[in-house]
ROSE-4610 file (N, C-alpha, C; in Angstrom, 1 decimal, always signed):
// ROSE-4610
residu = [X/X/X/X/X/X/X/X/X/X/X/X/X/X/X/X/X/X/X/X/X/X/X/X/X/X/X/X/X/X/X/X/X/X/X/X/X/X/X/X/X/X/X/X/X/X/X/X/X/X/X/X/X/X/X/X/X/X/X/X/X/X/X/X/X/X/X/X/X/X/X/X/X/X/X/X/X/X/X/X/X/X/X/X/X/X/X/X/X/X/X/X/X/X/X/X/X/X/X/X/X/X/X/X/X/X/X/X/X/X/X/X/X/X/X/X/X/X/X/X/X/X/X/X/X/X/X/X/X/X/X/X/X/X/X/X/X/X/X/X/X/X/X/X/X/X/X/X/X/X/X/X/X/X/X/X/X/X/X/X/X/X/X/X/X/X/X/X/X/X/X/X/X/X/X/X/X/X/X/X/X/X/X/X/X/X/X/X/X/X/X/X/X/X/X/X/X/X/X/X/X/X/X/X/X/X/X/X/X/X/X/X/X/X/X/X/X/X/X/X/X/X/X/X/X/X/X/X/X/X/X/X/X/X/X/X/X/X/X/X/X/X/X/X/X/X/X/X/X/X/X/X/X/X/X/X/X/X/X/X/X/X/X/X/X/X/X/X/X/X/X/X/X/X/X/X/X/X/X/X/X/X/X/X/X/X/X/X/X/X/X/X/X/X/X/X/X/X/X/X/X/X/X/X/X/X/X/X/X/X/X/X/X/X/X/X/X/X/X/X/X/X/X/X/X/X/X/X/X/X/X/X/X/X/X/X/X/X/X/X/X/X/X/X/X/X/X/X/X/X/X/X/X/X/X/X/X/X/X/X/X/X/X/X/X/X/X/X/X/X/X/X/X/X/X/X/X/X/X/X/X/X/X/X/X/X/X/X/X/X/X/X/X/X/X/X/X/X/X/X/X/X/X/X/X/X/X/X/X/X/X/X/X/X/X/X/X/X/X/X/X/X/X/X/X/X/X/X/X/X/X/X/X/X/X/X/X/X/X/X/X/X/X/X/X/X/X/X/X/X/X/X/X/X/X/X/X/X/X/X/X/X/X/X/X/X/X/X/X/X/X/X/X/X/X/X/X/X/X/X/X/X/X/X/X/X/X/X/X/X/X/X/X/X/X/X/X/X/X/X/X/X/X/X/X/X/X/X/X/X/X/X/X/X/X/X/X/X/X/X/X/X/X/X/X/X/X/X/X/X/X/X/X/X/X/X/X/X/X/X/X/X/X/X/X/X/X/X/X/X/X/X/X/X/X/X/X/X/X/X/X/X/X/X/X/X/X/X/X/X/X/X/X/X/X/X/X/X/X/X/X/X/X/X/X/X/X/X/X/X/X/X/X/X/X/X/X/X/X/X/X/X/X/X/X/X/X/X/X/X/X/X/X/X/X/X/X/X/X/X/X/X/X/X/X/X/X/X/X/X/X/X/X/X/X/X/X/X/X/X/X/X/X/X/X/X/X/X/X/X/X/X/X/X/X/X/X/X/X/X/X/X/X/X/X/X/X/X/X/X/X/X/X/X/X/X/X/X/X/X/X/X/X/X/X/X/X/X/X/X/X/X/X/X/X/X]
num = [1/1/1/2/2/2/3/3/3/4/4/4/5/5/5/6/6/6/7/7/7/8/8/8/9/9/9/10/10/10/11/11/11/12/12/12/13/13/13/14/14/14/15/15/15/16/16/16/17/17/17/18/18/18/19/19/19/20/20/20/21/21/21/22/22/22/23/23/23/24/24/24/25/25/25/26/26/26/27/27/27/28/28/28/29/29/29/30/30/30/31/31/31/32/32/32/33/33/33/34/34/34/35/35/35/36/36/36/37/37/37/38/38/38/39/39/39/40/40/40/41/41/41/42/42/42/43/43/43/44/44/44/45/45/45/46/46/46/47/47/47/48/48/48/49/49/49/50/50/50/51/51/51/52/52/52/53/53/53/54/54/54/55/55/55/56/56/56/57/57/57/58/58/58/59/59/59/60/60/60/61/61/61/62/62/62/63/63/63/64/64/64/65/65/65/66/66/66/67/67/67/68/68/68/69/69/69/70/70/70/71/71/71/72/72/72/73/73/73/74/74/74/75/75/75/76/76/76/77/77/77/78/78/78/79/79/79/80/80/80/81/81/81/82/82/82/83/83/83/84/84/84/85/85/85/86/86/86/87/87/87/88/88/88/89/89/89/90/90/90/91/91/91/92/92/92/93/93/93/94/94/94/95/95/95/96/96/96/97/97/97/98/98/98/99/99/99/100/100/100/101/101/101/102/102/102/103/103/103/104/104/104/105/105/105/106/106/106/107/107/107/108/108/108/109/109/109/110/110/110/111/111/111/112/112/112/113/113/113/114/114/114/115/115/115/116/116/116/117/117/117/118/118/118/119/119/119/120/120/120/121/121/121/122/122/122/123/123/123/124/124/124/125/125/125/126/126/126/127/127/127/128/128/128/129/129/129/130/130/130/131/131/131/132/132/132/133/133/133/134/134/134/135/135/135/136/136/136/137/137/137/138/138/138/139/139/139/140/140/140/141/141/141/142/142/142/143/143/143/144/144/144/145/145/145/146/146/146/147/147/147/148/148/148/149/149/149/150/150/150/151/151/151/152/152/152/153/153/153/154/154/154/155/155/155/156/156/156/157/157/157/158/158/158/159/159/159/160/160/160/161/161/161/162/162/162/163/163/163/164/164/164/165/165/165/166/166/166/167/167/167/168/168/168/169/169/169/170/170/170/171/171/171/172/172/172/173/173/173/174/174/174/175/175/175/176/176/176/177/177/177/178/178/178/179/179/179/180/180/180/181/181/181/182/182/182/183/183/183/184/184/184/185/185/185/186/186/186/187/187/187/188/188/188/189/189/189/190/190/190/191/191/191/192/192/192/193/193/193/194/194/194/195/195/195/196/196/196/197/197/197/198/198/198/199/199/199/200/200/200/201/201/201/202/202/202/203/203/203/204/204/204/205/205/205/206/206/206/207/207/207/208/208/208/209/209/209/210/210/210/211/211/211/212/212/212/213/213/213/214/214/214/215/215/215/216/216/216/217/217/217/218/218/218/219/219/219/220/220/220/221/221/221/222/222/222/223/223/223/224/224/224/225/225/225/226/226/226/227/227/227/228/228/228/229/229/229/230/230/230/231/231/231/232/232/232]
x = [-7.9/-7.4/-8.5/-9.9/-11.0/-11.2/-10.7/-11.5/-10.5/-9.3/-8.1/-8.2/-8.4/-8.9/-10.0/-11.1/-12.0/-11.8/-11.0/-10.8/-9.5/-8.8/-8.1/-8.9/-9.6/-10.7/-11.7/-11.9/-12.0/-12.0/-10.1/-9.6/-8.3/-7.4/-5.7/-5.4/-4.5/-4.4/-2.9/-2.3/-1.2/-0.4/+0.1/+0.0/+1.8/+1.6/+2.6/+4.2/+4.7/+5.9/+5.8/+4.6/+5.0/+5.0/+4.7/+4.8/+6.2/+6.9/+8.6/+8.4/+7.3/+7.1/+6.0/+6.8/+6.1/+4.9/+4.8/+3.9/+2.6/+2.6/+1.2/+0.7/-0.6/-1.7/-2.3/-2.3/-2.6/-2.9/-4.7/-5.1/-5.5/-5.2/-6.0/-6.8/-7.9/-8.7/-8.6/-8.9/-9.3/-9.9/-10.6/-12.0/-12.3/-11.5/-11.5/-12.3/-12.0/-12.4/-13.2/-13.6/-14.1/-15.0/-16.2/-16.9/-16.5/-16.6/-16.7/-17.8/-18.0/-19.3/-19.2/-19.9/-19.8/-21.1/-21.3/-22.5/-22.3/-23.6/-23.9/-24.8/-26.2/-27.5/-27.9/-28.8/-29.5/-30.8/-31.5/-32.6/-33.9/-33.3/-34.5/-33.7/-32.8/-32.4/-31.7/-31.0/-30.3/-28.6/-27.8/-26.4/-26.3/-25.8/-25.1/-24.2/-23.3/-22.5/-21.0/-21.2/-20.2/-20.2/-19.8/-18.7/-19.6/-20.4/-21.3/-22.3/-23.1/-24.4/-24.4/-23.2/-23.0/-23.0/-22.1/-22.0/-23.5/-23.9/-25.4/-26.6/-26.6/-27.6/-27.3/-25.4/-25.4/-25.5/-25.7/-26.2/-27.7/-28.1/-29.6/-30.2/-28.7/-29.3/-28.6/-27.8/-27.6/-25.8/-25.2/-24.0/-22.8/-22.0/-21.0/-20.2/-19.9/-18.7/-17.3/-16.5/-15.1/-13.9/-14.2/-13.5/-14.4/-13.7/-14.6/-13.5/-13.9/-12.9/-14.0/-13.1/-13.8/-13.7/-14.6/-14.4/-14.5/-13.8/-14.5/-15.0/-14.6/-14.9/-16.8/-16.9/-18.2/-18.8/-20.1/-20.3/-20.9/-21.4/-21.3/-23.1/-23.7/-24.6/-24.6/-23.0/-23.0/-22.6/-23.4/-23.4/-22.0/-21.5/-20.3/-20.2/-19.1/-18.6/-18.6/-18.7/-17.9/-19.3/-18.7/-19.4/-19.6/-21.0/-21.0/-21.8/-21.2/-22.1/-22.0/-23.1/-23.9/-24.6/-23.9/-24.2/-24.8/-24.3/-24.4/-25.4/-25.6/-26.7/-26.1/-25.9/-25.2/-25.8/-25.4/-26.4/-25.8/-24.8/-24.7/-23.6/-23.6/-22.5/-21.2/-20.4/-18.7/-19.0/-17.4/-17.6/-16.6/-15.9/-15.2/-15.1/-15.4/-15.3/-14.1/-13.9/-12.8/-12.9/-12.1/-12.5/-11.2/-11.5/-10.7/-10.4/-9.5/-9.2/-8.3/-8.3/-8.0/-8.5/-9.7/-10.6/-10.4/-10.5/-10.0/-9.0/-7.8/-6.4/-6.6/-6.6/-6.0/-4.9/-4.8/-6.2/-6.1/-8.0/-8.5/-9.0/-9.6/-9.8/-10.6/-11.0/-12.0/-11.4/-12.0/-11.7/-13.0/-12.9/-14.3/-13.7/-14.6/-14.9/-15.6/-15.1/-16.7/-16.1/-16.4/-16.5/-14.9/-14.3/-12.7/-11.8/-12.3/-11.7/-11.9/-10.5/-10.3/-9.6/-10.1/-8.9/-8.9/-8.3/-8.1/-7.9/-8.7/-8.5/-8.5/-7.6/-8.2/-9.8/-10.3/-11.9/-12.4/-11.3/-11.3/-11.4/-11.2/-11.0/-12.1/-12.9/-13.9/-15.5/-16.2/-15.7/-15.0/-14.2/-13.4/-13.8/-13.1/-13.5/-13.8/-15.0/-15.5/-15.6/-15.7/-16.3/-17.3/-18.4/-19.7/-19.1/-19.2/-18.6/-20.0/-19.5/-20.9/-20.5/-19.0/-19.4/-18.2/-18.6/-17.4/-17.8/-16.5/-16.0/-15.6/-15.5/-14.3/-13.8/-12.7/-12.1/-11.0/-9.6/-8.4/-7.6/-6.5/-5.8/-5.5/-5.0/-4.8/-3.3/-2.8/-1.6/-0.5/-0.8/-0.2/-1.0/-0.5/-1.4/-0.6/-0.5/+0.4/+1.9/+2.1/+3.4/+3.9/+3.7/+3.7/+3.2/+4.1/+3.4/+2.5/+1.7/+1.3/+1.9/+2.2/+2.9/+2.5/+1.4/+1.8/+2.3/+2.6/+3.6/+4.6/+5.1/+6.2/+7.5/+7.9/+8.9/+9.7/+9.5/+9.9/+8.4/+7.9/+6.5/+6.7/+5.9/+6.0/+4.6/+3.1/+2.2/+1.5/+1.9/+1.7/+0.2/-0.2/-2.0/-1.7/-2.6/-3.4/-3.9/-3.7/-4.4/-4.7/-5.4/-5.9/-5.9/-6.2/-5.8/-6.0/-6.3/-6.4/-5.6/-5.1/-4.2/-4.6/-4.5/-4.4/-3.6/-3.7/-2.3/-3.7/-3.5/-4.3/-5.3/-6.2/-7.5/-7.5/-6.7/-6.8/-6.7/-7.4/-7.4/-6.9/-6.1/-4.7/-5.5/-5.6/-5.9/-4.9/-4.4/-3.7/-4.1/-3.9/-4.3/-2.7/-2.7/-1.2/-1.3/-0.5/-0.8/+0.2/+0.8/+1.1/+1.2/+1.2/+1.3/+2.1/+1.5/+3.0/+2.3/+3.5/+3.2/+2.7/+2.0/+1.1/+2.2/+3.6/+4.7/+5.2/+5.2/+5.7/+4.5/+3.4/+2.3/+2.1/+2.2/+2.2/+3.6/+5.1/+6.2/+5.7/+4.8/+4.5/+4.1/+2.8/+2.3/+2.8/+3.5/+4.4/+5.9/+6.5/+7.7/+7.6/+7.0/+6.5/+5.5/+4.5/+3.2/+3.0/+3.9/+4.1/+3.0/+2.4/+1.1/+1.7/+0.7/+0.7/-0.2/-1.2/-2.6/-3.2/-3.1/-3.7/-4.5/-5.3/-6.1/-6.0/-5.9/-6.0/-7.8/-8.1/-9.3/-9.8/-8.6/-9.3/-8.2/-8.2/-7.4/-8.2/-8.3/-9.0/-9.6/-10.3/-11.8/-11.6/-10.1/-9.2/-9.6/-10.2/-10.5/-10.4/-10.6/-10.5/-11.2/-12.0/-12.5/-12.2/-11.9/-11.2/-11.5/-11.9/-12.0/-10.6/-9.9/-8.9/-7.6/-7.8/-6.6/-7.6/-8.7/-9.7/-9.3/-9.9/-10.2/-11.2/-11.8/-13.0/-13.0/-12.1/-11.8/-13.2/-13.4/-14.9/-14.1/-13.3/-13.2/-13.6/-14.6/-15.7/-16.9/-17.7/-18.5/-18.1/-18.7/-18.4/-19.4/-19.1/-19.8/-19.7/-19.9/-19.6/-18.5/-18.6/-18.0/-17.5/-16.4/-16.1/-15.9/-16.9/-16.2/-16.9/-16.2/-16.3/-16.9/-18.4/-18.9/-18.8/-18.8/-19.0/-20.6]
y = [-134.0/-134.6/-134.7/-135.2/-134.8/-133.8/-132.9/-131.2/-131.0/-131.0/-130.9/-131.2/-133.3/-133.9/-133.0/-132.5/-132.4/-130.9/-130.3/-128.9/-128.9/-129.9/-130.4/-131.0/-131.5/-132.0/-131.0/-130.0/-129.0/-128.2/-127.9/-127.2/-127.1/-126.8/-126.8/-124.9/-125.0/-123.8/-124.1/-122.8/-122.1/-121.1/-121.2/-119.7/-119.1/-118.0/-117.2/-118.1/-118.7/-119.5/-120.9/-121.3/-122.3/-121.6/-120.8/-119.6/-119.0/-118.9/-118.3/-116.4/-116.5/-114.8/-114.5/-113.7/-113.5/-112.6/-111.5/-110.6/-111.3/-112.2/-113.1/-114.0/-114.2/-115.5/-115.8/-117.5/-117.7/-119.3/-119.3/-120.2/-120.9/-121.7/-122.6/-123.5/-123.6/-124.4/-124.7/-126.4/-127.3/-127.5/-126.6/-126.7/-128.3/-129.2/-130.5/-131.4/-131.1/-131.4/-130.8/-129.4/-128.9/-127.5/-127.4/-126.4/-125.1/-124.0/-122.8/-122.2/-121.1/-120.3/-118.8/-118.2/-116.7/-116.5/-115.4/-114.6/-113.3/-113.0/-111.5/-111.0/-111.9/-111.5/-112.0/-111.5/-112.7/-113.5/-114.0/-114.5/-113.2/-112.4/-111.2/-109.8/-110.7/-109.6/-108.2/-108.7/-107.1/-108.2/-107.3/-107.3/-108.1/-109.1/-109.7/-109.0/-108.3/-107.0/-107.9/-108.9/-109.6/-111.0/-111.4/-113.3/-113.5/-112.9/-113.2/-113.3/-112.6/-113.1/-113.7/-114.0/-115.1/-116.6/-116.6/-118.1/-117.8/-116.7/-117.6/-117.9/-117.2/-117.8/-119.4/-119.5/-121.0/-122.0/-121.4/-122.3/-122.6/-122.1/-122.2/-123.0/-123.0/-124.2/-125.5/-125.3/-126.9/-127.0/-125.8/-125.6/-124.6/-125.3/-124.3/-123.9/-122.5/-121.6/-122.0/-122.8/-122.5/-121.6/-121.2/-120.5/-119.3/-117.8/-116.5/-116.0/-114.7/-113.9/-112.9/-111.3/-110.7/-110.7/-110.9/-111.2/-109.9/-109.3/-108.2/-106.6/-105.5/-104.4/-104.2/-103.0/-102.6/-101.7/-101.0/-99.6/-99.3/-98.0/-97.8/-98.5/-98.8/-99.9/-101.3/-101.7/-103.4/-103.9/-103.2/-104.0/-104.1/-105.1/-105.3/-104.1/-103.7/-102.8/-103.6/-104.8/-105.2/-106.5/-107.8/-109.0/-109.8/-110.1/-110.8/-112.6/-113.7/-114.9/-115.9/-115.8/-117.3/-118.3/-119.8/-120.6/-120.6/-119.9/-120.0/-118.6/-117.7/-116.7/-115.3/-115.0/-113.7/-112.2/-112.2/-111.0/-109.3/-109.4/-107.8/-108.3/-107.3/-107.6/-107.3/-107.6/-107.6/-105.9/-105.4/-104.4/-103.6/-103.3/-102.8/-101.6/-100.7/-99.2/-98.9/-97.4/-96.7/-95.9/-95.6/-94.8/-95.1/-94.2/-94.1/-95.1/-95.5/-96.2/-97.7/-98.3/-99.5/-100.5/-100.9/-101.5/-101.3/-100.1/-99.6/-99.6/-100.0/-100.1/-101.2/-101.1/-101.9/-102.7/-104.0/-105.0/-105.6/-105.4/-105.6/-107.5/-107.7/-109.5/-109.9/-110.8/-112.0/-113.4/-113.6/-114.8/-115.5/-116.7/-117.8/-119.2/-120.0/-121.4/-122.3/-122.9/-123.4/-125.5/-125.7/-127.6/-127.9/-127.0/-127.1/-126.6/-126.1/-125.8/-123.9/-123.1/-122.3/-121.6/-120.4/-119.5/-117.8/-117.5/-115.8/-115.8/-114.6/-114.2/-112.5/-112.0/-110.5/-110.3/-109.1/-109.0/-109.0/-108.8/-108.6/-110.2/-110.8/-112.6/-113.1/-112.5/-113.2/-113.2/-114.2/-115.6/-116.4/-117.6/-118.3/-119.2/-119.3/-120.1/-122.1/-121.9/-123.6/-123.7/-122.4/-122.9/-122.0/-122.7/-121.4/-121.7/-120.4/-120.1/-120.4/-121.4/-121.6/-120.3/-119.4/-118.1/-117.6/-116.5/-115.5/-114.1/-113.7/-112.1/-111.5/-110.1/-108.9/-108.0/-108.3/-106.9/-106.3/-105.6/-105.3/-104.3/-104.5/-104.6/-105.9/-107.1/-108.0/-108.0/-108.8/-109.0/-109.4/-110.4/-111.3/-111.7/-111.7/-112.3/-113.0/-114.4/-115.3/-114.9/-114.8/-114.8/-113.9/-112.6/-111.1/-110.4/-110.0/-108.8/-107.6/-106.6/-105.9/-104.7/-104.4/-103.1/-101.8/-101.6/-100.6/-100.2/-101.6/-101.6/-101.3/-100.2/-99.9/-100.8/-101.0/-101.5/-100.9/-99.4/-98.8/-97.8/-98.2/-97.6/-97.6/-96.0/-96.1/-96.1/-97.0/-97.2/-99.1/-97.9/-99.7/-99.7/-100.8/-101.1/-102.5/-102.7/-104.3/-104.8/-106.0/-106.3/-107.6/-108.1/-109.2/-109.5/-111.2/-111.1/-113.3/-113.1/-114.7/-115.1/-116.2/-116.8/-118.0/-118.8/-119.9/-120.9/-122.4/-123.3/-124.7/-125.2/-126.1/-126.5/-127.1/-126.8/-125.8/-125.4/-124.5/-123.0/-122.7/-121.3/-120.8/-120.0/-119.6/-118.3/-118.0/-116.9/-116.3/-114.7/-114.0/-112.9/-113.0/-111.5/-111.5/-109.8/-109.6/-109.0/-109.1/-109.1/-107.8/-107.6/-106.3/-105.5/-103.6/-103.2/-103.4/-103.5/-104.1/-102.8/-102.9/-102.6/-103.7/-103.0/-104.2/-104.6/-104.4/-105.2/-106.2/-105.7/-106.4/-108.1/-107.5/-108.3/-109.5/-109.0/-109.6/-111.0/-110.3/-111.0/-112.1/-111.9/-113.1/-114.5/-113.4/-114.5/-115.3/-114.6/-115.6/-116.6/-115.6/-116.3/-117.3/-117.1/-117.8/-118.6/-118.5/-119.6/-119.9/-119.4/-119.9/-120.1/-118.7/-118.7/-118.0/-118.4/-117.6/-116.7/-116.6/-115.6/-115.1/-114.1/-113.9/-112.2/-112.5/-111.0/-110.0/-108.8/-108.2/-107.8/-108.4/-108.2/-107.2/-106.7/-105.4/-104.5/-103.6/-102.8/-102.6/-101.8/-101.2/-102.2/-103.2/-103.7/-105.1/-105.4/-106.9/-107.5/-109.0/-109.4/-111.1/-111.7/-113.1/-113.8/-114.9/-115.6/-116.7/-117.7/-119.2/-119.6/-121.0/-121.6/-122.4/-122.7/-123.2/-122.4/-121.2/-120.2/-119.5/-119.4/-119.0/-117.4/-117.2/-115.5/-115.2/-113.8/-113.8/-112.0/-111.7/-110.1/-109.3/-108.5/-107.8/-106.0/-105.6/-104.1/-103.4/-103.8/-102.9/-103.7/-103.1/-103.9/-104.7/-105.7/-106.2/-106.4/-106.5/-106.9/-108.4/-108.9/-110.3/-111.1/-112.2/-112.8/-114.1/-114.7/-115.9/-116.9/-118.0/-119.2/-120.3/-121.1/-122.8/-123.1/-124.4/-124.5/-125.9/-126.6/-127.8/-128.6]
z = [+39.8/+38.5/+37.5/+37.8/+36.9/+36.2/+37.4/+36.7/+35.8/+36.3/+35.1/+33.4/+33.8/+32.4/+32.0/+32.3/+32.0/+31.3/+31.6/+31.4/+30.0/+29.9/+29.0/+27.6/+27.7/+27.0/+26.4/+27.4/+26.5/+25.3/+26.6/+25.0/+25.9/+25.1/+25.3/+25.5/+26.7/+27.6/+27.3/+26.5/+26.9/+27.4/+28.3/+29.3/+29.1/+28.9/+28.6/+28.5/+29.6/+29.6/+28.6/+28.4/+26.9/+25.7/+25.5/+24.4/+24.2/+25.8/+25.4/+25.5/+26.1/+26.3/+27.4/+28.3/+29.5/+29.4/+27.9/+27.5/+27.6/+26.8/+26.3/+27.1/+27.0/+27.0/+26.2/+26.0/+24.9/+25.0/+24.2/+24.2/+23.2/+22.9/+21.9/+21.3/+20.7/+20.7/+18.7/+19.3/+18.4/+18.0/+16.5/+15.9/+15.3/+15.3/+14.5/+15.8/+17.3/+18.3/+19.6/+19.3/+20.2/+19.1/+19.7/+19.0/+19.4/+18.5/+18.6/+18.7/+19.2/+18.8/+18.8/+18.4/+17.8/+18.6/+20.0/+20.8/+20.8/+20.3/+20.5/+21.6/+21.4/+21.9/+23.0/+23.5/+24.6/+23.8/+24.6/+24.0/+23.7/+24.3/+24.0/+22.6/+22.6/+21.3/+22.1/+23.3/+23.4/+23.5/+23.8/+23.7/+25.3/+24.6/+26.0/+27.0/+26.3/+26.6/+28.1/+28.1/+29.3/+29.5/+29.7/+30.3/+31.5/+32.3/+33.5/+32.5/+31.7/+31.4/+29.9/+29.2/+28.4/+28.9/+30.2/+31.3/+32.1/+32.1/+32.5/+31.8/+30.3/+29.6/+28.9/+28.9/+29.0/+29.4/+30.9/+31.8/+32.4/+31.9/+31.8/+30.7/+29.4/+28.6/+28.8/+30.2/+30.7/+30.2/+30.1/+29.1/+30.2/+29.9/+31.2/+30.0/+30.8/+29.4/+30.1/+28.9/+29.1/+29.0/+27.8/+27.0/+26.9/+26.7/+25.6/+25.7/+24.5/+24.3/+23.2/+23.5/+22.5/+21.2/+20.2/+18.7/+17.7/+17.9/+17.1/+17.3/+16.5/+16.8/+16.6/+17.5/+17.1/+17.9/+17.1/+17.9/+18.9/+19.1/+20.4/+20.8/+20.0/+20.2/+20.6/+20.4/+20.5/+19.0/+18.3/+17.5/+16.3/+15.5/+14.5/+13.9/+13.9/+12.8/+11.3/+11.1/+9.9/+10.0/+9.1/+8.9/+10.3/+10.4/+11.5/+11.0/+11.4/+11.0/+11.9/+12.4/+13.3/+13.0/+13.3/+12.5/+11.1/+10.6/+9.1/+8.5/+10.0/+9.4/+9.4/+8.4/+7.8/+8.9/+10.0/+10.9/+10.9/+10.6/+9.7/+8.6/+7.4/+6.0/+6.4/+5.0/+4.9/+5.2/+5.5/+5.8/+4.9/+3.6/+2.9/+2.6/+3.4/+3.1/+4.0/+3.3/+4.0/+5.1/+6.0/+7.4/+8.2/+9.7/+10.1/+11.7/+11.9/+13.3/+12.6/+13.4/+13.2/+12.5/+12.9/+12.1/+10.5/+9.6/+8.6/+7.8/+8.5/+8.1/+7.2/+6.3/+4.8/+4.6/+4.9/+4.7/+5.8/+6.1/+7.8/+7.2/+8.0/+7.3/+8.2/+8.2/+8.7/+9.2/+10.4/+11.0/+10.7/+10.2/+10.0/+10.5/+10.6/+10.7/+10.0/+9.0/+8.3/+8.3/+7.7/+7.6/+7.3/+6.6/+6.2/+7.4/+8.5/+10.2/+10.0/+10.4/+10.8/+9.8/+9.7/+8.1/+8.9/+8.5/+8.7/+7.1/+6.8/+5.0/+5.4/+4.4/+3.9/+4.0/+4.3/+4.2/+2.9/+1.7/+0.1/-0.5/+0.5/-0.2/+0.4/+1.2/+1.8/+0.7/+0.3/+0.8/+0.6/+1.7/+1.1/+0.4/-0.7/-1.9/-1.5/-1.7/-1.7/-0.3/+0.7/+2.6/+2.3/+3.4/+3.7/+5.0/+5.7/+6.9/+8.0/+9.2/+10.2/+11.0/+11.1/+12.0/+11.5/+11.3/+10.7/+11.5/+12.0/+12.4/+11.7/+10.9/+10.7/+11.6/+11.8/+12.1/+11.7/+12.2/+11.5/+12.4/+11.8/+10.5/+10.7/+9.4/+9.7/+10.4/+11.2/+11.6/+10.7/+10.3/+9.3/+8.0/+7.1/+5.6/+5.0/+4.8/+4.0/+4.8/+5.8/+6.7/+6.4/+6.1/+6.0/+6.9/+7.7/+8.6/+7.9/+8.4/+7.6/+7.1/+6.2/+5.7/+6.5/+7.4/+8.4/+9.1/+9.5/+10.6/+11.0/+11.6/+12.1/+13.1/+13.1/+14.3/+15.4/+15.2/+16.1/+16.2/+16.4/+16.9/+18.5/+19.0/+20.5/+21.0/+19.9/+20.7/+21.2/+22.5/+22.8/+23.6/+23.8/+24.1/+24.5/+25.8/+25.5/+24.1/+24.0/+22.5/+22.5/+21.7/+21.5/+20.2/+19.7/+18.2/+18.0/+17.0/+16.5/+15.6/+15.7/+14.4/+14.0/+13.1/+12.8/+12.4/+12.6/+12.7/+12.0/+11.0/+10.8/+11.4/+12.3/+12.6/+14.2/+14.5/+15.3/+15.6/+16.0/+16.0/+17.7/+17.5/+18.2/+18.8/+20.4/+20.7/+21.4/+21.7/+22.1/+22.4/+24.3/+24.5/+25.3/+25.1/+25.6/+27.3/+28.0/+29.1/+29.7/+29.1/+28.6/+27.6/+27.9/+26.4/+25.5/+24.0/+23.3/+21.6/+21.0/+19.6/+18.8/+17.6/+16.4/+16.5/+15.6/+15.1/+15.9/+17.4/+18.4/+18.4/+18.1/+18.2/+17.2/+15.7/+14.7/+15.1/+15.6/+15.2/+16.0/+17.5/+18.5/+17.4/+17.3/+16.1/+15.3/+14.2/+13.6/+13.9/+14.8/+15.4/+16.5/+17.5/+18.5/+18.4/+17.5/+17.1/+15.9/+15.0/+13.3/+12.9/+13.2/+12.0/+10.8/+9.9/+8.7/+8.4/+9.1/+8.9/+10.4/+10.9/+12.1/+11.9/+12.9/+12.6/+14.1/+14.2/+15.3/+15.7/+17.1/+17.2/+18.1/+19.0/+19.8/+20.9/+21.4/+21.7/+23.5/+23.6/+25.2/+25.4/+25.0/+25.8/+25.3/+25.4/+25.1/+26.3/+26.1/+27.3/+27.2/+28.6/+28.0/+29.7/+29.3/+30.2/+29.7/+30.9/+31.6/+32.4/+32.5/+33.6/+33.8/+33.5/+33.7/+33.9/+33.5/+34.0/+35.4/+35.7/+36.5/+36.5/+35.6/+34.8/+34.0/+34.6/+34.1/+33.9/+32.8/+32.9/+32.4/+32.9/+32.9/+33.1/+32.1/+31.8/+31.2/+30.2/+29.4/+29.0/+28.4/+27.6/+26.5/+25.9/+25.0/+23.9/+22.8/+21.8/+21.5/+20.4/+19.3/+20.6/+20.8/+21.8/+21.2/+21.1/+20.7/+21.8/+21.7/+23.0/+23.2/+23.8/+24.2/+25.1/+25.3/+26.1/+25.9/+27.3/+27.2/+27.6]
């Protein structure tokens, strides 16, 4: 019953059947009550690149990981395709050019956190007006923008993928990885029909991943980049 409270206190775990869909998992955390963090590096400046040596450099600083998840596209170095910010330190720029893949798709956006809680914006709105962001991601296409799916979306599209993706709900930021393949559209409607967001962003395709101590999951399918997660 400790580990429980204590894993509760955390952060709040919703698992596919309180959601009303067997596709998803989906977690949420309370930036008004629990910290976030945005990891890339280790202490010697290379790519963490995984959830084993993210939970162990945490734990070396006396910090157990609860929560991660991948944050973000990026290249075949590790490093962001797009804006990357840690604690308040700008470590690569917005990323507004045109090109091809996902990431690209118009309009891709940003997930931040700054003193006003949690926002998904367009990458074109960023910054948000009157927050300095303590960690900001880009990636794309956005899912939703002001409770609009995105206009590329198809509905009868036949590609379907693992995916992962963030939303937001007043100080919380809503995570979603699909646990089966689904389409964007399929993905976006989760979001807003089932979790009533108004702003969510898609954050990754193949190398969609998610560590838990409380669902006791620790998916390790590719490398990773930019890592989002909760330590206590």
């Amino acid at each position: 019953m400790k580990k429980l409270l204590a894993m509760c206190a955390l952060y709040w775990v919703c698992q596919s059947g309180m959601a009303q869909d067997a596709r998803f998992t989906v977690v949420t955390v309370d930036t008004a009550h629990q910290r976030l963090d945005l990891f890339l590096d280790d202490a010697a400046g290379k790519p963490l690149n995984s959830f084993a040596r993210l939970a162990a450099m945490l734990q070396a600083r006396g910090q157990r990981l609860g929560f991660a998840v991948n944050a973000g596209m990026f290249h075949a170095d590790y490093r962001p395709v797009g804006l990357l910010v840690q604690d308040g330190k700008q470590v690569a720029p917005l990323n507004l050019a045109d090109g091809e893949g996902n990431f690209f798709l118009k309009p891709n956006g940003v997930f931040l956190v700054s003193e006003q809680g949690p926002q998904v914006l367009a990458a074109s709105e960023y910054p948000a007006p009157g927050a300095s962001a303590r960690l900001a991601t880009q990636s794309g296409p956005l899912l939703l923008h002001h409770g609009a799916i995105h206009p590329g979306f198809n509905p009868a599209s036949a590609s379907r993928y693992i995916r992962n993706g963030v939303g937001v709900v007043g100080s919380k930021a809503i995570f979603v990885v699909s646990n089966h393949p689904v389409t964007f559209y399929e993905f976006a409607v989760f979001f807003r029909d089932n979790l009533h967001c108004q702003d969510a962003l898609y954050l990754d395709g193949a190398v969609s991943s998610l560590y838990s101590t409380a669902l006791d999951r620790n998916d390790a399918r590719a490398k990773l980049g930019p890592m989002l997660g909760v330590a206590d």
